[in-house]
C-alpha positions in Angstrom: -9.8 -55.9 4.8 -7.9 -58.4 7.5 -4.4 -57.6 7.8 -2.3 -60.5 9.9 1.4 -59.4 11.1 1.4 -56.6 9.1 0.2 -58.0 5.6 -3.2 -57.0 3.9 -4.6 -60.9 3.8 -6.8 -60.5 0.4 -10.1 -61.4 2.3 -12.7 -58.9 4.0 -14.6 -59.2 7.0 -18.2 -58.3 7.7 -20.1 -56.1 7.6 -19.6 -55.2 4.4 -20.7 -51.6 3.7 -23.4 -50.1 1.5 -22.8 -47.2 -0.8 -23.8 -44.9 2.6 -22.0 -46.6 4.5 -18.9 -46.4 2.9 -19.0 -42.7 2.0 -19.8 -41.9 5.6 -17.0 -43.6 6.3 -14.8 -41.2 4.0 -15.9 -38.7 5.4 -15.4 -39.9 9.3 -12.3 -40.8 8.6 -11.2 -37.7 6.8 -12.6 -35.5 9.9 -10.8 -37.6 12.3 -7.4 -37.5 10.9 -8.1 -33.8 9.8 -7.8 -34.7 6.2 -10.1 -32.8 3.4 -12.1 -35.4 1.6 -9.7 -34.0 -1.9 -7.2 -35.1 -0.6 -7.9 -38.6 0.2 -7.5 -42.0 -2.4 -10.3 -44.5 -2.9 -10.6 -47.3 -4.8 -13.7 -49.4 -5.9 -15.4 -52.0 -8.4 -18.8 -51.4 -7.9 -22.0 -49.4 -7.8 -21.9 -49.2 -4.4 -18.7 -47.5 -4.2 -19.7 -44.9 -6.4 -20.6 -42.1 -4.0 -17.1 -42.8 -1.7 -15.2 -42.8 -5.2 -17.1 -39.3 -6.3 -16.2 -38.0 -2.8 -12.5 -37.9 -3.0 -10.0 -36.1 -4.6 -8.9 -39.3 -6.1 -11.4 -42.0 -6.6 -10.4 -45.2 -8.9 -12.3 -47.8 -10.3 -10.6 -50.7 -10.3 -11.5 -53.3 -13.3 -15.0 -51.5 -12.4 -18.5 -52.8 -13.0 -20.5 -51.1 -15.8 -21.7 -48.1 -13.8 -18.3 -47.1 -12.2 -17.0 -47.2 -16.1 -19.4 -44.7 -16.5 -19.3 -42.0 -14.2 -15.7 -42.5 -12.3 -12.8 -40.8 -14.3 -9.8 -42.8 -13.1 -10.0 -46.2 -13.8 -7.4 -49.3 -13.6 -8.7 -51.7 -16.2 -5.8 -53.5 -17.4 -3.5 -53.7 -14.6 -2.8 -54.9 -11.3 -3.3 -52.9 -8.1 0.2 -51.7 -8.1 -1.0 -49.3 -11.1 -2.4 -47.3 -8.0 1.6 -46.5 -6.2 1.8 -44.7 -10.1 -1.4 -42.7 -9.6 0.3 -41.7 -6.2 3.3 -40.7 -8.0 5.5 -43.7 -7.1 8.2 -44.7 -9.8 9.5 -48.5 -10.1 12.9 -47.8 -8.4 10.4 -46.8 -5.1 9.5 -50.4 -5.0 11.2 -53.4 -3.0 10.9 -56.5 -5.1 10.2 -58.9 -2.7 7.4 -57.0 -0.7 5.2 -56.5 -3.8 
């Protein structure tokens, strides 16, 4: 993801990482910060975020491709990504109208 003065842009930048790759990740980043893997959020559309989604304590498809449908048990299918502030707990009044 490429954030510019403090706003997530909507674009990625390479490389873009494999189903390993991105559960390594989880779990590098979860080591480093001395965070357990249940306690961290993912989010994913594909099959190749299937092993990074099954690896935390919250793993969501997102509009997700056949396979994540499958096998992931929270999914966001009919929604934007705010839907995932709920899953965190957040309520509408949490939300600033003109930063969403």
């Amino acid at each position: 993801m490429q954030v510019r003065d403090g706003k997530i842009l909507g674009t990625v930048q390479t490389p873009v990482l494999d189903r390993n790759a991105k559960a390594a990740y989880l779990a590098h980043y979860c080591k480093q910060n001395d965070i357990d893997p249940i306690d961290a959020a993912t989010i994913g559309d594909g099959a190749n975020d299937l092993a990074m989604l099954q690896a935390a304590g919250m793993g969501v498809a997102f509009e997700g491709k056949p396979l994540l449908l499958a096998k992931v048990a929270i999914q966001l299918n009919h929604t934007d990504l705010r839907g995932l502030l709920y899953l965190q707990g957040y309520k509408q009044p949490d939300f600033i109208a003109d930063k969403i």
